[in-house]
PDB file of N, CA, C and O in Angstrom:
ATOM      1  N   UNK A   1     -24.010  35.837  -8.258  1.00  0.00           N
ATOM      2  CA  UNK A   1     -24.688  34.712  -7.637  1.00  0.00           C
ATOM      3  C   UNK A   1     -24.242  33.393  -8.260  1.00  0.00           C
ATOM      4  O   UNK A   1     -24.170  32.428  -7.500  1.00  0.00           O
ATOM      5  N   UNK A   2     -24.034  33.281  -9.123  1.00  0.00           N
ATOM      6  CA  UNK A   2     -23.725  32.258 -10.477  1.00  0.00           C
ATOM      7  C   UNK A   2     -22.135  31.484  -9.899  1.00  0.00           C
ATOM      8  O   UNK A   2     -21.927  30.270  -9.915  1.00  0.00           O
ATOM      9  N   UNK A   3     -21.124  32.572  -9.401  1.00  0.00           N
ATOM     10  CA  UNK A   3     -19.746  32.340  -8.979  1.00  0.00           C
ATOM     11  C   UNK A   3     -20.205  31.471  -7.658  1.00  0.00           C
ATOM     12  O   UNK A   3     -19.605  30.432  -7.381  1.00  0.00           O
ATOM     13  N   UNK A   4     -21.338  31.968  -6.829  1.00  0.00           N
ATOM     14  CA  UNK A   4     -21.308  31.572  -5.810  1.00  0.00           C
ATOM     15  C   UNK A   4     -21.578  30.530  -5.667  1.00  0.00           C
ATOM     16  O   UNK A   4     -21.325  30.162  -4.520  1.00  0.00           O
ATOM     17  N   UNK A   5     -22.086  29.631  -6.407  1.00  0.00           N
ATOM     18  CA  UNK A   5     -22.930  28.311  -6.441  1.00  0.00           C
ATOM     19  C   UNK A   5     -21.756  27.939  -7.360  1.00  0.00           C
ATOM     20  O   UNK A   5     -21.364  26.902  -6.826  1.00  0.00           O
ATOM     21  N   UNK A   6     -21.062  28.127  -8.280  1.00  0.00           N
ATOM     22  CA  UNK A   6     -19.774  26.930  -8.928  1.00  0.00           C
ATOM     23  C   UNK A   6     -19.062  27.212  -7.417  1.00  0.00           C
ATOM     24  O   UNK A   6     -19.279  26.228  -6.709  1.00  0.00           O
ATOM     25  N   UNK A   7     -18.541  27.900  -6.939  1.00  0.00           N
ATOM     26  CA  UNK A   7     -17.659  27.707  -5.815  1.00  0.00           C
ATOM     27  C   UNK A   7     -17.938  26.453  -4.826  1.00  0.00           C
ATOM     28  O   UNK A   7     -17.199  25.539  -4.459  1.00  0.00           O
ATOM     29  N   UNK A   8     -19.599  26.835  -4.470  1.00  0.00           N
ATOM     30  CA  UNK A   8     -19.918  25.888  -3.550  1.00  0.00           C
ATOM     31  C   UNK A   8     -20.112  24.640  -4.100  1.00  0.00           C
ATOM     32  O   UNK A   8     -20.358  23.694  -3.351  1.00  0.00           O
ATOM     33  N   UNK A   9     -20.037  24.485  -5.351  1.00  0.00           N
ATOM     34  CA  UNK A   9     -20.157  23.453  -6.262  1.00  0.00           C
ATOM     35  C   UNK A   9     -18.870  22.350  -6.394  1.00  0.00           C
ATOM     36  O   UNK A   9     -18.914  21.120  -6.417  1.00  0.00           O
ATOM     37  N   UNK A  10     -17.576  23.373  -6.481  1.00  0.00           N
ATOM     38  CA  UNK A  10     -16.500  23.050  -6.461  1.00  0.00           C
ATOM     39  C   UNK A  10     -15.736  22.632  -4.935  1.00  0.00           C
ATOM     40  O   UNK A  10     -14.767  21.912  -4.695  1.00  0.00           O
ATOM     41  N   UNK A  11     -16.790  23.560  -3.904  1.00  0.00           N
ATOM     42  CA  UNK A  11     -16.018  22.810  -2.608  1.00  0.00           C
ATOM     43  C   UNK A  11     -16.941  21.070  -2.442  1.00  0.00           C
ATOM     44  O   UNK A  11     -16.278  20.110  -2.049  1.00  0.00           O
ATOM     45  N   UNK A  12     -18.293  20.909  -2.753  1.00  0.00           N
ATOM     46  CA  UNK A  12     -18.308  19.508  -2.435  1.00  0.00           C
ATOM     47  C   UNK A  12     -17.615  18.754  -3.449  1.00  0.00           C
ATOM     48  O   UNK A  12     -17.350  17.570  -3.245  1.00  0.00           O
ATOM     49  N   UNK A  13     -17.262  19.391  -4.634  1.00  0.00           N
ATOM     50  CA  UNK A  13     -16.507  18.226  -5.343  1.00  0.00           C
ATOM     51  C   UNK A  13     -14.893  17.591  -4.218  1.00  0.00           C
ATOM     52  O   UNK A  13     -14.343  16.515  -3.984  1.00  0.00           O
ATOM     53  N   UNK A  14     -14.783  18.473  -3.982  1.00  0.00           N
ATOM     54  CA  UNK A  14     -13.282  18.450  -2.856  1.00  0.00           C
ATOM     55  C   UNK A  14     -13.937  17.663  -1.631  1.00  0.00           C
ATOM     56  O   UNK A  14     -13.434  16.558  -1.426  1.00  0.00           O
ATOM     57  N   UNK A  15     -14.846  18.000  -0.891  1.00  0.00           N
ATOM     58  CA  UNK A  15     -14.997  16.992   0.160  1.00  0.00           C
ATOM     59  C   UNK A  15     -15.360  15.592  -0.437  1.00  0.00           C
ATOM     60  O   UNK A  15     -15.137  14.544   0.169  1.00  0.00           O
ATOM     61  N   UNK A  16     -15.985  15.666  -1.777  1.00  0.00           N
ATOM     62  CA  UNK A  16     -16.668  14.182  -2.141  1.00  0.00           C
ATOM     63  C   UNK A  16     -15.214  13.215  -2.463  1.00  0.00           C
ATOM     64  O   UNK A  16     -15.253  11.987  -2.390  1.00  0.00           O
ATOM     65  N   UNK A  17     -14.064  13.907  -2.793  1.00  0.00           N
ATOM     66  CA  UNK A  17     -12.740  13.677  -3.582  1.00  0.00           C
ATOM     67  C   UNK A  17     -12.222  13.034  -2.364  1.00  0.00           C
ATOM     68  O   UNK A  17     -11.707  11.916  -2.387  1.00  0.00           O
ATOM     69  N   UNK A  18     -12.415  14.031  -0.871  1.00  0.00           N
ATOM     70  CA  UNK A  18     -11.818  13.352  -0.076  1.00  0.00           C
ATOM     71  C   UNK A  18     -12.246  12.313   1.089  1.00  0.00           C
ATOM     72  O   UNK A  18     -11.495  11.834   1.939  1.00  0.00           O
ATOM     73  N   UNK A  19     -13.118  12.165   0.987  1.00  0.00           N
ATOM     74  CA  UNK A  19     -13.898  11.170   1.165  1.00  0.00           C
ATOM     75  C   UNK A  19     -13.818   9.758   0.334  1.00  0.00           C
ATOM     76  O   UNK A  19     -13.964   8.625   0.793  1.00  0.00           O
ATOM     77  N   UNK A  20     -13.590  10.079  -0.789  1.00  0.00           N
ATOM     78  CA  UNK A  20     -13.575   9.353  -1.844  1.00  0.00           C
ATOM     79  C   UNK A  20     -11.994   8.271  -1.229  1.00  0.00           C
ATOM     80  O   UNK A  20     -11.901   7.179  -0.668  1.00  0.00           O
ATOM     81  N   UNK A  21     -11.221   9.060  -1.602  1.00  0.00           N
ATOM     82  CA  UNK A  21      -9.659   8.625  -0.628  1.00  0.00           C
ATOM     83  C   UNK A  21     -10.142   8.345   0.876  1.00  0.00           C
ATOM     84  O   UNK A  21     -10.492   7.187   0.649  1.00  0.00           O
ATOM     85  N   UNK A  22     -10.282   8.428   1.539  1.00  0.00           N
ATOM     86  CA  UNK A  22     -10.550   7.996   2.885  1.00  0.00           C
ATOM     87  C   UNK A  22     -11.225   6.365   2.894  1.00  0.00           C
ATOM     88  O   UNK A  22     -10.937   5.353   3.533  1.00  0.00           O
ATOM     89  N   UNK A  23     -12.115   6.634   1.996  1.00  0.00           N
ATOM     90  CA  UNK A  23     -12.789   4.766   1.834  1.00  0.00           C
ATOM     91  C   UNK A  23     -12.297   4.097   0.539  1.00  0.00           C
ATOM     92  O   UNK A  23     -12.820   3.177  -0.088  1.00  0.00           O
ATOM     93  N   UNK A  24     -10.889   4.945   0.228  1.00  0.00           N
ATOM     94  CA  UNK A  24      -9.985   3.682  -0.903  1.00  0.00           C
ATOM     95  C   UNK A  24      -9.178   2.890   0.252  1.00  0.00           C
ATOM     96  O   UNK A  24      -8.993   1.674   0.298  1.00  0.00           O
ATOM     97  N   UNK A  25      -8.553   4.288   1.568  1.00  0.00           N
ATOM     98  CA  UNK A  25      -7.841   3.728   2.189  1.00  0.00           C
ATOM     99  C   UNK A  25      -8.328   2.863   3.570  1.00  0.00           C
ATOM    100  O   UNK A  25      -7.606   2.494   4.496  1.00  0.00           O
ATOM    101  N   UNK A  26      -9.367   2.718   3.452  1.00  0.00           N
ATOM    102  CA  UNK A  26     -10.133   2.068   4.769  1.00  0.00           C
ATOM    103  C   UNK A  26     -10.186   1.138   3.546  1.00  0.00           C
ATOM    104  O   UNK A  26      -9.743   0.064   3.952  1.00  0.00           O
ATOM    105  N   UNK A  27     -10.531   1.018   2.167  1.00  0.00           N
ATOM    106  CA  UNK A  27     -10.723  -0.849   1.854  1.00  0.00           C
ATOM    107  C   UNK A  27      -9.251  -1.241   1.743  1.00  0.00           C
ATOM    108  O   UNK A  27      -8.595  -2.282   1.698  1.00  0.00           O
ATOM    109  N   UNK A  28      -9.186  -0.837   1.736  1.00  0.00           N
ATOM    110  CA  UNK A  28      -7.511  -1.147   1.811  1.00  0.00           C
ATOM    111  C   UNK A  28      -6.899  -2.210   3.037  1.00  0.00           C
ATOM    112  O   UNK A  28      -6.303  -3.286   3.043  1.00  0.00           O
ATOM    113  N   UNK A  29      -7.385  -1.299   4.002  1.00  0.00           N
ATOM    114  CA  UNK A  29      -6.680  -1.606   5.536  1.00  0.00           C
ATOM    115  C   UNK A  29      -7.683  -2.981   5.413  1.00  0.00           C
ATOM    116  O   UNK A  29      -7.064  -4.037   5.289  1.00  0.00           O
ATOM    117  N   UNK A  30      -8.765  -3.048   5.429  1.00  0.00           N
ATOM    118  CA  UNK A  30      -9.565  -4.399   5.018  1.00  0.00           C
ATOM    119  C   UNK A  30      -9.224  -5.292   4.615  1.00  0.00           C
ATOM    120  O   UNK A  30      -9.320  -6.390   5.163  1.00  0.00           O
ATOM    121  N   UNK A  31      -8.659  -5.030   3.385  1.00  0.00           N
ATOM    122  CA  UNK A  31      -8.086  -5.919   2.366  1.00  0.00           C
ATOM    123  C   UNK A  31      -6.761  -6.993   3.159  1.00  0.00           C
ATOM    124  O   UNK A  31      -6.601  -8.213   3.192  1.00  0.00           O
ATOM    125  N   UNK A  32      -5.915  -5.718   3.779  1.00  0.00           N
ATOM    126  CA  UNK A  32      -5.147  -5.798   4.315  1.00  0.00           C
ATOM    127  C   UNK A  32      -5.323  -7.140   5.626  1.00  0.00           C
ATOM    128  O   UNK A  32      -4.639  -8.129   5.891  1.00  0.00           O
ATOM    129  N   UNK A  33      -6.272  -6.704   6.068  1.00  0.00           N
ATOM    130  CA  UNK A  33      -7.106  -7.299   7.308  1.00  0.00           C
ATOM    131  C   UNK A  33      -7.191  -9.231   7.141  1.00  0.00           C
ATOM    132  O   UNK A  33      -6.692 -10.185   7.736  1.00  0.00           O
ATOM    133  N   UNK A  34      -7.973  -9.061   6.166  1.00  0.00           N
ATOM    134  CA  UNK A  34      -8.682 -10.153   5.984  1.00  0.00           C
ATOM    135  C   UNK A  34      -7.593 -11.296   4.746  1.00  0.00           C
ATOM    136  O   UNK A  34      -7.874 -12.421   4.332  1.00  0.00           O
ATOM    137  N   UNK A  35      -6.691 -10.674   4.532  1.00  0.00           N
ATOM    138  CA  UNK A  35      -5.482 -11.222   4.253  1.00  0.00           C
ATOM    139  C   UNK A  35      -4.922 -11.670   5.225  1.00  0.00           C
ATOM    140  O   UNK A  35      -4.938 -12.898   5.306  1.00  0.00           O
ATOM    141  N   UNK A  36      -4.551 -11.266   5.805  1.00  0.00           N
ATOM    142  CA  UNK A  36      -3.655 -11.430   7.579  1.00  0.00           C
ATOM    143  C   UNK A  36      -4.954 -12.005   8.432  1.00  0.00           C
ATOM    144  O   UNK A  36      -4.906 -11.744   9.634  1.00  0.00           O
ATOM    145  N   UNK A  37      -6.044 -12.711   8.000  1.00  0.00           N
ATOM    146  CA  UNK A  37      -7.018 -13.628   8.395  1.00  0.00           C
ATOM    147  C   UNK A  37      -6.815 -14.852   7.983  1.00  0.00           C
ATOM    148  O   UNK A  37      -7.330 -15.867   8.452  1.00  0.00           O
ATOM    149  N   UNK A  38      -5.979 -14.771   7.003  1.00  0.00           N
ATOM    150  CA  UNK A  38      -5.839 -16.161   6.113  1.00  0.00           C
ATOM    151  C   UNK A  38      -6.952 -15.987   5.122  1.00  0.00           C
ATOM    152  O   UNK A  38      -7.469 -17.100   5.029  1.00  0.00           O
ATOM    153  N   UNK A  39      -7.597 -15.121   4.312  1.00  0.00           N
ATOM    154  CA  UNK A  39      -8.317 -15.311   3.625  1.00  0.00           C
ATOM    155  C   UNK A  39      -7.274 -14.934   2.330  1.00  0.00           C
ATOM    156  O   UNK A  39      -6.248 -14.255   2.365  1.00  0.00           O
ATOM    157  N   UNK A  40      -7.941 -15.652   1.127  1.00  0.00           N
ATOM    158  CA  UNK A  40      -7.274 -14.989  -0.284  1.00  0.00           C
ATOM    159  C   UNK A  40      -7.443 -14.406  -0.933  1.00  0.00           C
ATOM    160  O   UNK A  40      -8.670 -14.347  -1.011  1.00  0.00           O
ATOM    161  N   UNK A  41      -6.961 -13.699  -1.713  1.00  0.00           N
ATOM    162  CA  UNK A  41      -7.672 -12.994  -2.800  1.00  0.00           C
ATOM    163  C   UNK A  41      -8.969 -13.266  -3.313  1.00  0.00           C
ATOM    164  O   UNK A  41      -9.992 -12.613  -3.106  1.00  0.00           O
ATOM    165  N   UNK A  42      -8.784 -14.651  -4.244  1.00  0.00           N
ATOM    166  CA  UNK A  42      -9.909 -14.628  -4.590  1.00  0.00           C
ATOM    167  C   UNK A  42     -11.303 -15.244  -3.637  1.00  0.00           C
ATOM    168  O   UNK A  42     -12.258 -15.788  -4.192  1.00  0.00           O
ATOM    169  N   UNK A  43     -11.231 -15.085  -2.429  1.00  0.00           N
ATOM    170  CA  UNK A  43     -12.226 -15.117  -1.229  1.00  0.00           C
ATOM    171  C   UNK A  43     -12.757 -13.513  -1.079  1.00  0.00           C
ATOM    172  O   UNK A  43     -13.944 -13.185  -1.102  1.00  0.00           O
ATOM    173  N   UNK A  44     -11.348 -12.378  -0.883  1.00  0.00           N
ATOM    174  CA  UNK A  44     -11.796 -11.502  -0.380  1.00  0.00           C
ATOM    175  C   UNK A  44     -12.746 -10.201  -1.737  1.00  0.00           C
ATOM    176  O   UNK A  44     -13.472  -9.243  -1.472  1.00  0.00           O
ATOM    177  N   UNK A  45     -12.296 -10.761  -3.153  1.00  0.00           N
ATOM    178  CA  UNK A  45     -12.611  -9.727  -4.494  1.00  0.00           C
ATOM    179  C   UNK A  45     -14.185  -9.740  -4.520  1.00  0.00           C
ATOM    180  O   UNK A  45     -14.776  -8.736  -4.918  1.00  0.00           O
ATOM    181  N   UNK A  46     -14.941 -10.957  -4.066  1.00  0.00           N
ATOM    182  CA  UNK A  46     -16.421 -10.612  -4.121  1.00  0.00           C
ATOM    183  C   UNK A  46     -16.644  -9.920  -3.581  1.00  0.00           C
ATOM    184  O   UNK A  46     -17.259  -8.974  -4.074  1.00  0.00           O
ATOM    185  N   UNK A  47     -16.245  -9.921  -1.995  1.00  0.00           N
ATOM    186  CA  UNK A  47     -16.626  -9.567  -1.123  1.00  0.00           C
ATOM    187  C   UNK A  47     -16.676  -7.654  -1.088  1.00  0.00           C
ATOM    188  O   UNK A  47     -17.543  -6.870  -0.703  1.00  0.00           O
ATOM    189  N   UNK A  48     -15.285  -7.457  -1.697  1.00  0.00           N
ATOM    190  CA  UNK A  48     -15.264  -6.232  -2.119  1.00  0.00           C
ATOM    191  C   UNK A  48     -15.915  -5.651  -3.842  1.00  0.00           C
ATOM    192  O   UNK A  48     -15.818  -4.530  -4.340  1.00  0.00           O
ATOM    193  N   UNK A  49     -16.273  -6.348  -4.156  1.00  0.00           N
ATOM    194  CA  UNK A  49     -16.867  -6.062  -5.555  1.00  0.00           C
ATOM    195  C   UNK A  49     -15.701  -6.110  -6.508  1.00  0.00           C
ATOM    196  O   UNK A  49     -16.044  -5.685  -7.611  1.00  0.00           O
ATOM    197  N   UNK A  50     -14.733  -6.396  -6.470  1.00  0.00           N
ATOM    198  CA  UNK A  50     -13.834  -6.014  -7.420  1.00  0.00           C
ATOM    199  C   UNK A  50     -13.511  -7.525  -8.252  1.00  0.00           C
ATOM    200  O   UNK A  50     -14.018  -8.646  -8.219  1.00  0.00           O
ATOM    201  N   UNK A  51     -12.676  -7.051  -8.805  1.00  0.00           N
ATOM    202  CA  UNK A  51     -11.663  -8.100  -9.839  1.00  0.00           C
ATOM    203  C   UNK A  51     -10.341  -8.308  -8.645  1.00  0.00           C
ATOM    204  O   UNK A  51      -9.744  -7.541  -7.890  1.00  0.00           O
ATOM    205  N   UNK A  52     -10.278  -9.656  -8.923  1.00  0.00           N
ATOM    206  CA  UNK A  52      -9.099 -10.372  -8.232  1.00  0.00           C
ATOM    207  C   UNK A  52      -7.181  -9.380  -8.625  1.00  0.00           C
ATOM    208  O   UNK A  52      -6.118  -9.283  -8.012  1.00  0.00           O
ATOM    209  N   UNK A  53      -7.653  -8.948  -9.774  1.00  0.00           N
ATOM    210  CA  UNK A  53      -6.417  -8.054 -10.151  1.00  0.00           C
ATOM    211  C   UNK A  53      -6.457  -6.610  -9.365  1.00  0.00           C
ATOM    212  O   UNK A  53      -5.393  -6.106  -9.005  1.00  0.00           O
ATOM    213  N   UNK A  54      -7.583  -6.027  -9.136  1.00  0.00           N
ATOM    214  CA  UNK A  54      -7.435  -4.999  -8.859  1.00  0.00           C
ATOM    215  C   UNK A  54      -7.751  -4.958  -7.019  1.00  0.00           C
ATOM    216  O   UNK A  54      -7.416  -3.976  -6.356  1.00  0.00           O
ATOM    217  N   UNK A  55      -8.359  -6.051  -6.462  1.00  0.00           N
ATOM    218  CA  UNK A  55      -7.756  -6.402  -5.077  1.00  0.00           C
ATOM    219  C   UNK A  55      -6.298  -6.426  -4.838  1.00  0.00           C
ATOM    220  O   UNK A  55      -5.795  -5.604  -4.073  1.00  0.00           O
ATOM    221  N   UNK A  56      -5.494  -7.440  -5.525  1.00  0.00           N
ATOM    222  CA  UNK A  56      -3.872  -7.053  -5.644  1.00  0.00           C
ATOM    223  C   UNK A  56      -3.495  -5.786  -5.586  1.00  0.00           C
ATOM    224  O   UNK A  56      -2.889  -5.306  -4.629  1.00  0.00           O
ATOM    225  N   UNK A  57      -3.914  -5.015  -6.859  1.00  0.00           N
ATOM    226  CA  UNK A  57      -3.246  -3.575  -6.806  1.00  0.00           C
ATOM    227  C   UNK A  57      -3.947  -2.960  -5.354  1.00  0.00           C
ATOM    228  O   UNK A  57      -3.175  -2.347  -4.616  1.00  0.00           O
ATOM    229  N   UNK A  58      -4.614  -3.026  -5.151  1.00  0.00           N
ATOM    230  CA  UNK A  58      -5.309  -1.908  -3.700  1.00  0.00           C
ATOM    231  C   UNK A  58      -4.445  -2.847  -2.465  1.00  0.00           C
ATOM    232  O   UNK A  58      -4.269  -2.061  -1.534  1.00  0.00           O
ATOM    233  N   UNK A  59      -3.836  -4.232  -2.100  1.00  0.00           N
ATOM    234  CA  UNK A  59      -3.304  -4.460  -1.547  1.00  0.00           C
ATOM    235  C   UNK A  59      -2.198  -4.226  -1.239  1.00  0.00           C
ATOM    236  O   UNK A  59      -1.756  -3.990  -0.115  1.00  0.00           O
ATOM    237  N   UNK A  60      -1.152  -4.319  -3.186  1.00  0.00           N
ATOM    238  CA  UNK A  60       0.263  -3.217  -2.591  1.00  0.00           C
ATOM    239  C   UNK A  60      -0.017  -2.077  -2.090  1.00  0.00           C
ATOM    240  O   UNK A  60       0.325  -1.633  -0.994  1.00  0.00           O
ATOM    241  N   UNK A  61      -0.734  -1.527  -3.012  1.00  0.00           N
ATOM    242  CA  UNK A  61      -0.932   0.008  -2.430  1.00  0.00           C
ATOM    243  C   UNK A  61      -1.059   0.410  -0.788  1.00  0.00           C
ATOM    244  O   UNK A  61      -0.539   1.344  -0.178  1.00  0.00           O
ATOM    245  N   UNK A  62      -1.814  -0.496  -0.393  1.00  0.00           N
ATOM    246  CA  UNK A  62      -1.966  -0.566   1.162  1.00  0.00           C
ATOM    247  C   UNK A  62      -0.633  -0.790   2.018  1.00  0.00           C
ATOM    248  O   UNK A  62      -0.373  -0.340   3.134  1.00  0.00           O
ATOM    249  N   UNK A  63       0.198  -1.672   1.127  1.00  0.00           N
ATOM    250  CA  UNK A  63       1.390  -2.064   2.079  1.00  0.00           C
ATOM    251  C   UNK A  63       2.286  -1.326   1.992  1.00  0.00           C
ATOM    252  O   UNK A  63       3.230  -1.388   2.780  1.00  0.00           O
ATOM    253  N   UNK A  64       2.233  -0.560   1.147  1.00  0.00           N
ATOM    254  CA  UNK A  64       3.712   0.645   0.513  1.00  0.00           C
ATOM    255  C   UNK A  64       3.716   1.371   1.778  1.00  0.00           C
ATOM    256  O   UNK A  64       2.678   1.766   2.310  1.00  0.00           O
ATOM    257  N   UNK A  65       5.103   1.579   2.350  1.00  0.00           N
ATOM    258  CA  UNK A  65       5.217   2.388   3.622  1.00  0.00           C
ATOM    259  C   UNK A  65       4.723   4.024   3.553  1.00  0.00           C
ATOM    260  O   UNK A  65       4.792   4.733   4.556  1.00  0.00           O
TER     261      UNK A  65
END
């Protein structure tokens, strides 16, 4: 019984993981977005909670083919 519950334990860690990636890459496309709005960085980092540095990094990341 014990196996059965880490298993099922271990599959929401995997859906939470991918989920997790799904709304790095949707802020992303955002980021992306509201750049190509004319907005700037440091307009769009509140907005996303972040640091103005790590808006940058999630922006290349977004643009890398």
């Amino acid at each position: 019984m014990g196996a059965d519950v880490a298993q099922s334990d271990l599959r929401n860690v995997a859906k939470a993981a991918k989920r997790l990636e799904q709304a790095r890459q949707a802020l992303g496309r955002a980021i992306v977005a509201a750049q190509n709005s004319g907005e700037t960085i440091r307009d769009i980092a509140p907005y996303a909670g972040l640091s103005t540095s790590r808006v940058h990094e999630l922006l290349r990341q977004a643009k890398k083919p």
